[in-house]
C-alpha positions as CSV (number, residue, x, y, z in Angstrom):
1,X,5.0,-4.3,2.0
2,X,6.6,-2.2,4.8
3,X,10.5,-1.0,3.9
4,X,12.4,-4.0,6.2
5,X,10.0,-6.8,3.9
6,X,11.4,-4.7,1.0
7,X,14.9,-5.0,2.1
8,X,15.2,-8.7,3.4
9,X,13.6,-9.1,0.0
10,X,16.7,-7.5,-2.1
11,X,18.9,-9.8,0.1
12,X,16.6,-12.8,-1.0
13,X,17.3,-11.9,-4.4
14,X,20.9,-11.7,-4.1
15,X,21.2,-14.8,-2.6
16,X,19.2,-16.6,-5.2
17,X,21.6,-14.4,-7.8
18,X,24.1,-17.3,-7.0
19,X,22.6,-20.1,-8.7
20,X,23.5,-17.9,-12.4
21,X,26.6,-19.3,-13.1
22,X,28.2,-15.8,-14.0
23,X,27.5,-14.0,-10.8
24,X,28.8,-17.4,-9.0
25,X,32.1,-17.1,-10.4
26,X,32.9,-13.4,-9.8
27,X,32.7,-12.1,-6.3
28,X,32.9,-8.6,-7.7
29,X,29.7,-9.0,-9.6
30,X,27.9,-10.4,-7.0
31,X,28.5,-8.2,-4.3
32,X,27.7,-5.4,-6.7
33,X,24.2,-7.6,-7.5
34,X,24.1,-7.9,-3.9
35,X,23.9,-4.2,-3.3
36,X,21.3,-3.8,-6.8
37,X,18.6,-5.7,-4.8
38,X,18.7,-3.7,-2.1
39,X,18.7,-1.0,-2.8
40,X,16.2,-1.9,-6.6
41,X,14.0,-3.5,-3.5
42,X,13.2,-0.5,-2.1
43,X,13.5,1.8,-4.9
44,X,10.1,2.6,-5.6
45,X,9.6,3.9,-2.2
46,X,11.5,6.5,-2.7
47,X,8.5,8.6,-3.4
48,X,7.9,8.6,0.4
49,X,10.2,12.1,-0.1
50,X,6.4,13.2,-1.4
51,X,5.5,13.0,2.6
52,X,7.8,15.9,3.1
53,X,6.0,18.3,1.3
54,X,2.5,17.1,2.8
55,X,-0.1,14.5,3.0
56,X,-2.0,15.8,-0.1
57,X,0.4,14.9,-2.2
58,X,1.8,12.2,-0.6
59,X,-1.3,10.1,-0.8
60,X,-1.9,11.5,-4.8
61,X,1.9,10.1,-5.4
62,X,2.9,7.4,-3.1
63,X,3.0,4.0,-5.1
64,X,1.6,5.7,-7.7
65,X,3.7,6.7,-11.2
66,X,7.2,5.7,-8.4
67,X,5.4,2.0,-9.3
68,X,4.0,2.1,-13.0
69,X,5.1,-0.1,-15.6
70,X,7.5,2.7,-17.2
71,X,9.0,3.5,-13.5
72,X,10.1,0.3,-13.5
73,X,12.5,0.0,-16.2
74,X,13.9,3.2,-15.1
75,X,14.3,2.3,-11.3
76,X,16.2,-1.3,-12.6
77,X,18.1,0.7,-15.6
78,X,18.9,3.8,-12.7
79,X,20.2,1.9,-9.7
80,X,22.3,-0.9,-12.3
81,X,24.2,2.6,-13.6
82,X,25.1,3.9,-11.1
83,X,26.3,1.1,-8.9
84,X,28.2,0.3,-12.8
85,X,30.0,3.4,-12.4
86,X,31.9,2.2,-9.7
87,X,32.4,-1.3,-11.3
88,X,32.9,-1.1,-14.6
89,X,34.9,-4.2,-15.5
90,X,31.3,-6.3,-14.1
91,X,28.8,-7.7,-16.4
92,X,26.1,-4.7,-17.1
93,X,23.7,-7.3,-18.3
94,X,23.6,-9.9,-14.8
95,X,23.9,-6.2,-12.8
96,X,20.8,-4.8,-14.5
97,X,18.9,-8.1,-14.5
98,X,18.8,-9.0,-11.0
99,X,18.3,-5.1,-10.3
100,X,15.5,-4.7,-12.5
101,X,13.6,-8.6,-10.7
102,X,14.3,-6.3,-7.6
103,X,12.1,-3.9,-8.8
104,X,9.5,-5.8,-10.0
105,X,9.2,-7.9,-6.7
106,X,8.6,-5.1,-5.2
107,X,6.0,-3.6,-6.9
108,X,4.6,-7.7,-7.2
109,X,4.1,-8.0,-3.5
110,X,2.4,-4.4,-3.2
111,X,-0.1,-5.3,-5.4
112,X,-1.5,-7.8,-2.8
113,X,-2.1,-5.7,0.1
114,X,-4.8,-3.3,1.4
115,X,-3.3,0.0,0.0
116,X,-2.3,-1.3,-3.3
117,X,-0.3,0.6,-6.0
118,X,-1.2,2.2,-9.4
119,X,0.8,-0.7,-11.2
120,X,-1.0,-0.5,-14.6
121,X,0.4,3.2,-15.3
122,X,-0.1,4.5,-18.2
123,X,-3.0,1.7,-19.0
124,X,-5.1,2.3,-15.9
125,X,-5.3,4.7,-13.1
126,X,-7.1,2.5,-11.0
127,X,-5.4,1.2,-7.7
128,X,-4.8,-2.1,-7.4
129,X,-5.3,-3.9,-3.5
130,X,-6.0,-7.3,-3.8
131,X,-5.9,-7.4,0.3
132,X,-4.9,-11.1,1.5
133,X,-1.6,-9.7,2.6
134,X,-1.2,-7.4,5.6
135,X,1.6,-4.7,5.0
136,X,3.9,-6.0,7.1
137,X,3.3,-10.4,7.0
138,X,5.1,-11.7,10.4
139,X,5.2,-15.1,8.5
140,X,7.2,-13.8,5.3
141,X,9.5,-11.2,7.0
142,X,10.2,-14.4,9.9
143,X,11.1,-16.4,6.8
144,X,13.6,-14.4,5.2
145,X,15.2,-13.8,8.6
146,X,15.4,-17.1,8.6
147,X,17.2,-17.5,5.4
148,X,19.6,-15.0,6.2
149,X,20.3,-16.9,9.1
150,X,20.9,-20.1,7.1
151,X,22.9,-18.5,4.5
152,X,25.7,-16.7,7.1
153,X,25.9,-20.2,9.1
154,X,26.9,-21.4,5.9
155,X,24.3,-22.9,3.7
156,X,24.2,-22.2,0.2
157,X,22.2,-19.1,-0.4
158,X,20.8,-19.9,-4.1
159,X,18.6,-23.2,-2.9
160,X,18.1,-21.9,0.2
161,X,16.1,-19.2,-1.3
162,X,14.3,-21.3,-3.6
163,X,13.1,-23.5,-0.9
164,X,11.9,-20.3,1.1
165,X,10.4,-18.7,-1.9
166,X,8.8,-22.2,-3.0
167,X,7.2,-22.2,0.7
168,X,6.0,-18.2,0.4
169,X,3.8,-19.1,-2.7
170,X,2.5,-21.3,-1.3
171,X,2.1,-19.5,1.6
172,X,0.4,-16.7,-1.1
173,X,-2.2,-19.6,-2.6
174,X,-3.2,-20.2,1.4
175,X,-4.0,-16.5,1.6
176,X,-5.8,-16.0,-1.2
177,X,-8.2,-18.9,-1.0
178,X,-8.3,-17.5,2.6
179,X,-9.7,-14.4,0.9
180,X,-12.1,-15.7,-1.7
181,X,-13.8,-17.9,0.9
182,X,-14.3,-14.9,3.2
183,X,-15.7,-13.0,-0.1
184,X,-17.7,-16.1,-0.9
185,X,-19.4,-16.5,2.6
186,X,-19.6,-12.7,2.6
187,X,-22.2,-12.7,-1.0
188,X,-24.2,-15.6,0.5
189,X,-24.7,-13.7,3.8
190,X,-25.4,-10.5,1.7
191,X,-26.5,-11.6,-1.8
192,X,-26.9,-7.9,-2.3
193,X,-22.7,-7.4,-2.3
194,X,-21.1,-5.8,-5.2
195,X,-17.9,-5.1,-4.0
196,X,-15.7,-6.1,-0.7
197,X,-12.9,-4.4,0.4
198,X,-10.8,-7.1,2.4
199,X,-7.9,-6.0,5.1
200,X,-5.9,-8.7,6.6
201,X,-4.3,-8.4,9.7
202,X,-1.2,-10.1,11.5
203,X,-3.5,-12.0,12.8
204,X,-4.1,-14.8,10.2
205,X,-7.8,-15.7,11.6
206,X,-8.9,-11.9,11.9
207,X,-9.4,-9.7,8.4
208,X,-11.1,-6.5,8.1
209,X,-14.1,-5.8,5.4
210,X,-15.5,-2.9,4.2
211,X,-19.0,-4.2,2.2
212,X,-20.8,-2.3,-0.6
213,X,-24.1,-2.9,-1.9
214,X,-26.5,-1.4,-3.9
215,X,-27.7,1.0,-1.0
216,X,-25.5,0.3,2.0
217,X,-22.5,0.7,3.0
218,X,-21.5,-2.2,5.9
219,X,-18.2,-2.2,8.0
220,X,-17.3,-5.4,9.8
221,X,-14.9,-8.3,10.4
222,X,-14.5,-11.9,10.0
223,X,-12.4,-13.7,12.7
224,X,-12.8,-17.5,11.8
225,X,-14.8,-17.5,9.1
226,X,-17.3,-16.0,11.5
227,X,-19.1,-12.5,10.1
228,X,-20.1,-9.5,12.0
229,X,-21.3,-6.5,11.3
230,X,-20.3,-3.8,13.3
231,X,-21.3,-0.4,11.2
232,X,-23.9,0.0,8.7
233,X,-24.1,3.3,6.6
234,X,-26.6,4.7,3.9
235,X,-25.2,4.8,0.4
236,X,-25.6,8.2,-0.8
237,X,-24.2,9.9,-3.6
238,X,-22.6,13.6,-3.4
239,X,-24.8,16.1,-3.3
240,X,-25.2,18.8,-6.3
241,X,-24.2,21.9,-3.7
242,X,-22.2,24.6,-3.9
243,X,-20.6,23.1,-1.1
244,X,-19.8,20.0,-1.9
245,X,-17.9,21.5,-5.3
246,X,-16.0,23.8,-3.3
247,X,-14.5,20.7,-1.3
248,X,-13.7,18.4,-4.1
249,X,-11.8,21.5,-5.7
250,X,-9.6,21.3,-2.4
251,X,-6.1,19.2,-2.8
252,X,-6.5,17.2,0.1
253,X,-10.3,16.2,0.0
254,X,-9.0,15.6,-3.8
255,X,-6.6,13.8,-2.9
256,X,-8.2,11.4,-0.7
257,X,-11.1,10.6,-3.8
258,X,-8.7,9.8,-6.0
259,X,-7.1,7.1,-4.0
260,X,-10.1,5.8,-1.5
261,X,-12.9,3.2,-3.3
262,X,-14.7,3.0,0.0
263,X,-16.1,6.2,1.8
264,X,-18.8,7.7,3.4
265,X,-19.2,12.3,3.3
266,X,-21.1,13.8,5.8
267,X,-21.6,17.5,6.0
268,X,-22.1,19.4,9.2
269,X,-22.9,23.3,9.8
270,X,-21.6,25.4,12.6
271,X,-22.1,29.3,13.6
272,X,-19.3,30.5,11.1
273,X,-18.3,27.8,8.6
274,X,-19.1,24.1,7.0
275,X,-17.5,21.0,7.6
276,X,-17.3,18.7,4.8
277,X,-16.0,15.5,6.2
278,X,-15.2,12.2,3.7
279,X,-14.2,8.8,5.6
280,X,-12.8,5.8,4.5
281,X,-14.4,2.6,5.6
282,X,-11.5,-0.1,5.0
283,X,-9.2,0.8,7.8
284,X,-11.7,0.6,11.2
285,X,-9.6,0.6,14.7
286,X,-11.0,-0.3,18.1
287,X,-14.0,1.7,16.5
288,X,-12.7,4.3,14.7
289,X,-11.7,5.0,11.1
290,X,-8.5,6.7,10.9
291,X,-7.8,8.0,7.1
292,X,-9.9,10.6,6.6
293,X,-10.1,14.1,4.9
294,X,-11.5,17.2,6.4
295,X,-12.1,20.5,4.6
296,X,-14.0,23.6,6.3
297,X,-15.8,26.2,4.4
298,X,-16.5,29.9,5.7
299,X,-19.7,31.7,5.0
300,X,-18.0,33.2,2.2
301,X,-17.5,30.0,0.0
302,X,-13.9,30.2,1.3
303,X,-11.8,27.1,1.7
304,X,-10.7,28.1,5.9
305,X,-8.7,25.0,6.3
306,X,-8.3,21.5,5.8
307,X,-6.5,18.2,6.2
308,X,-6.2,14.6,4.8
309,X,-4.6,11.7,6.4
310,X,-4.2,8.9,9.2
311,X,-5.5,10.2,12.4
312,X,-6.5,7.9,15.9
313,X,-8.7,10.6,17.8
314,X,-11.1,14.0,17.1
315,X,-8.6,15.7,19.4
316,X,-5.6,15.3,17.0
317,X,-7.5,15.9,14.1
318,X,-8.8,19.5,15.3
319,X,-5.0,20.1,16.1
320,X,-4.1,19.1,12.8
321,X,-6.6,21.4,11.0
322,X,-5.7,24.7,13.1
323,X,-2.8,26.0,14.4
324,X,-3.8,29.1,16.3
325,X,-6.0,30.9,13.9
326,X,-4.4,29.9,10.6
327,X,-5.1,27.0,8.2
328,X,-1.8,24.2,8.0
């Protein structure tokens, strides 16, 4: 979920924190729980520092060991302490609880979006996008506003979270049936389909798919259950080149394989180098796929410059991989 879901979320949580009799009878406590969801709600984002450094390793990183099962215990047992330290006289055990539910929620609701998170750490590698909820849901953050709302105009903040929360599963289940129908329709109209890649947007009647069969790649959308096709691709595996090995040895095209299931390569020459070019297929814009990595060889089998990440035209992508004659 985007960072003000994460927040709204961690005053959610400190809300519901009222209905535990301990936390209800000492304001100290609470407001110290208060300030654990919060800031244990966004915790795990932290690793958006990684972004700083470059995209590379921002896309090797972000939601990936900042969200595995070991980060977090250490997120809830981290963000508990130190608020403790300045409360001392609180209950460590309520603190740390409601921290560490913080923690989990968030990493929960990642886990349901396009861009998923490596959640399973140290079991599995593999990224986890279940894709029936968009990044940022109008619907769920409008709800917790709402809540807010309700709670500073003076309704009790422990069951008026539990009636929101009660309505956002719900609100979950709708989704997800949402999802498996459009995956259902999309087998019968392909019975070739072994995997689809579902993107949902803000608008509920409009997802995104990314289809892979056997052979093909197909990019299209479903607006009201209706399917089209707008972009149909060969499915080719990499090719045993010199080339090709040189790229995958480079951190960003690296770094985009090891996070994108859904991509098409294409390799083009020019007068003094090769362009090795890898495009992900789940993320299509008014025509154009945005998250891509770009690496371009010399004659020499040297690496001259490359780039990985979300870009909206040619033009900015040719600025991103030169500036002046040097590699960024």
């Amino acid at each position: 979920m985007d960072t003000g879901t994460h927040i709204v979320m961690g005053v959610a949580l400190g809300g519901l924190a009222t209905l535990d009799p301990v936390v209800h009878n000492d304001p100290t406590l609470f407001n110290a729980i208060l300030v654990g969801t919060i800031v244990g709600s966004h915790a795990p984002d932290f690793d958006t520092v990684f972004k700083l450094k470059n995209n590379a390793t921002y896309i090797r990183h972000h939601r990936g060991a900042s969200h595995s099962l070991p980060a977090i215990v250490i997120w809830g047992i981290l963000v508990s302490s130190i608020i403790y330290m300045f409360v001392p006289h609180v209950s460590f055990l309520h603190l740390w609880l409601w921290t560490f539910l913080a923690v989990i929620l968030h990493v929960f609701v990642d886990l349901f979006n396009a861009y998923g998170t490596q959640a399973y750490r140290p079991f599995s590698n593999k990224w986890i996008a279940h894709g029936f909820i968009n990044t940022f849901d109008p619907y769920i953050f409008l709800l917790h506003v709402a809540g807010i709302g309700a709670w500073v105009l003076g309704a009790h903040p422990g069951y008026t979270w539990l009636i929101i929360y009660a309505v956002i599963l719900l609100y979950y289940i709708k989704r997800y049936n949402e999802k498996r129908e459009i995956v259902n329709k999309i087998h019968d109209y392909l019975p070739a389909t072994e995997y689809v890649a579902t993107s949902p947007t803000i608008k509920q009647n409009y997802w995104r798919v990314a289809i892979t069969t056997k052979n093909n790649f197909y990019v299209g959308s479903v607006e009201n259950g209706h399917i089209e096709i707008v972009d149909e691709y060969k499915k080719l595996p990499l090719p045993d080149s010199n080339v090709m090995e040189i790229a995958k040895e480079d951190k960003n095209i690296s770094a985009f394989l090891s996070f994108s299931p859904v991509y098409r390569w294409e390799i083009n020459e020019f007068d003094d180098f090769t362009e090795v070019r890898f495009i992900d297929l789940r993320y299509r814009t008014k025509g154009y796929y945005p998250f891509v990595a770009v690496v371009q060889i010399d004659d020499n089998m040297r690496i001259k410059t490359s780039y990985t990440g979300w870009i909206f035209s040619e033009q900015k992508l040719q600025s991103k991989l030169f500036v002046g004659d040097s590699p960024i």
